[in-house]
TIGUKOL-721726 format. One record per residue (C-alpha): residue in three letters; x, y, z. Coordinates in steps of 0.02 Angstrom, whole numbers, padded with zeros to 5 digits, always signed. Layout:
N
ALAXYZ
...
//
This chain:
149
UNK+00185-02067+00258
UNK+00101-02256+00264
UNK-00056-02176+00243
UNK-00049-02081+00073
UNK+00050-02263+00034
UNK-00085-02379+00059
UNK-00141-02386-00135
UNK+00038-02420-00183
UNK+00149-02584-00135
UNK+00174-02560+00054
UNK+00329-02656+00105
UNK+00381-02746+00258
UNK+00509-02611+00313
UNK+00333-02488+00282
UNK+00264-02587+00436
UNK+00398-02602+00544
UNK+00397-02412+00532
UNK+00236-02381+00574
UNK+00264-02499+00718
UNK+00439-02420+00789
UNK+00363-02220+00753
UNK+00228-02298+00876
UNK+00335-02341+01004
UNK+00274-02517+00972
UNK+00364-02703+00966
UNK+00378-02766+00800
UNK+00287-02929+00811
UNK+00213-03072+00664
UNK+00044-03016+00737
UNK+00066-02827+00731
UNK+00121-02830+00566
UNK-00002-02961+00480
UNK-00139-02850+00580
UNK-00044-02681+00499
UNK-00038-02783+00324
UNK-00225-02829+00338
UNK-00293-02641+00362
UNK-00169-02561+00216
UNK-00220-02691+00102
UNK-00407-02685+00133
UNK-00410-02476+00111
UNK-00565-02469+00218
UNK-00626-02492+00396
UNK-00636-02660+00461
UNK-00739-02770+00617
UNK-00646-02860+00741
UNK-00761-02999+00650
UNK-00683-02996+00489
UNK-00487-02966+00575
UNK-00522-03164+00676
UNK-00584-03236+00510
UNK-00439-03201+00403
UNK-00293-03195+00534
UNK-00353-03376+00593
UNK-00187-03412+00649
UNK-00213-03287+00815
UNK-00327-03322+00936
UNK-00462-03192+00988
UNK-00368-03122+01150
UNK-00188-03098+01053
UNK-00296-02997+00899
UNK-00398-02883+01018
UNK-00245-02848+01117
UNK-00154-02791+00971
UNK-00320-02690+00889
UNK-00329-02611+01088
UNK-00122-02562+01086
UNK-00157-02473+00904
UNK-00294-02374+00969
UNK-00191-02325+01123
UNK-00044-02284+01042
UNK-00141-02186+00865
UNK-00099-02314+00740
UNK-00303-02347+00728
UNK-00473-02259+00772
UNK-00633-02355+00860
UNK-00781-02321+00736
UNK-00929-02369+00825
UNK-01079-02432+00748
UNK-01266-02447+00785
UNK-01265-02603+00820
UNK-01150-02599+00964
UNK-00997-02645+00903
UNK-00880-02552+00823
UNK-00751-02564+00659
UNK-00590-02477+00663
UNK-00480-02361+00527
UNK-00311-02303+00497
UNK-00278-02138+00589
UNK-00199-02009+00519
UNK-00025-01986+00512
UNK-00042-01846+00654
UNK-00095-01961+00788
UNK-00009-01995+00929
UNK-00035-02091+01091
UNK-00059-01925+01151
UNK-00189-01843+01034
UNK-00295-01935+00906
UNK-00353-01818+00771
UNK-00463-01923+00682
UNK-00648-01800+00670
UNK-00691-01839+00487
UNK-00829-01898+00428
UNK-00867-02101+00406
UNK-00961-02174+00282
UNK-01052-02349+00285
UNK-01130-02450+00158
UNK-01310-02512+00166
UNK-01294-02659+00039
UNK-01091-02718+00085
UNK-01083-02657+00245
UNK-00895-02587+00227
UNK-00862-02429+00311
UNK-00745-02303+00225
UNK-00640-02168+00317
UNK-00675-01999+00213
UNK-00532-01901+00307
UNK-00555-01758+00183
UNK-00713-01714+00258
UNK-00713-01643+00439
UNK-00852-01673+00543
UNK-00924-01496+00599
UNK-00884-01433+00751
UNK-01031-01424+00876
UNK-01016-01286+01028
UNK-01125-01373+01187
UNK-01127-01233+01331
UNK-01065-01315+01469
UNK-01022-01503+01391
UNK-00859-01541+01345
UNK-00839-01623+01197
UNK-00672-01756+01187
UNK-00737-01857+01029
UNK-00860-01842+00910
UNK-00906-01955+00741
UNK-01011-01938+00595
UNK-01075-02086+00479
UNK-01178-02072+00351
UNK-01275-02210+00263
UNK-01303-02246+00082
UNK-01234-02360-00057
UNK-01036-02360-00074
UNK-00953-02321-00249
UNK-00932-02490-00282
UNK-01087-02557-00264
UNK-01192-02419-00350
UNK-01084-02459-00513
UNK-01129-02643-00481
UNK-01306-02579-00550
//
């Protein structure tokens, strides 16, 4: 539901549901954090998260970003460089079962990653590997910025 709602007005009560379907605490953090991704519509770095949620300190944020992931509110998107950004999951997720294979796409001239759950990433059969994740990102220039031209 909170997903298709991001590019409307998400409320409060939007959040705490989110939270609560999540089996989560409803906390000032949990929802600023919550607030933050829905707002933004696009992946972001635990960077960017302690720069404009100043009034957390580093260990409160990345416990909160580390509960989300465990409990399918977000998805890790890792990055070349080592680190990683993270995404809404889908509504589907679960502690249980993240289903979030589609395809990610990050801009060379911003830098903001963009979840493109319409596109699946394609299923690859390894004889005798099993698979439990896989990710796709593609580089290029974003919408945005190649209309900035």
């Amino acid at each position: 539901m909170l997903h298709k709602l991001y590019i409307y007005e998400v409320k409060y009560s939007d959040y705490k549901h989110v939270l609560k379907k999540h089996n989560l605490r409803v906390t000032d953090c949990r929802i600023d954090v919550l607030e933050r991704f829905y707002s933004k519509k696009h992946a972001l770095s635990m960077k960017v998260i302690e720069t404009e949620l100043e009034g957390y300190d580093r260990v409160t944020l990345y416990r909160t970003i580390n509960s989300f992931i465990d409990k399918g509110v977000l998805h890790r998107i890792p990055d070349e460089s080592g680190s990683a950004s993270y995404g809404i999951c889908a509504e589907t997720c679960t502690a249980e079962k993240h289903s979030h294979n589609h395809v990610h796409f990050k801009c060379s001239r911003c830098g903001q990653i963009d979840c493109l759950s319409s596109y699946s990433v394609p299923v690859v059969d390894l004889p005798g590997y099993e698979i439990s994740d896989s990710n796709l990102i593609i580089n290029g220039v974003c919408k945005s910025c190649n209309h900035a031209n």
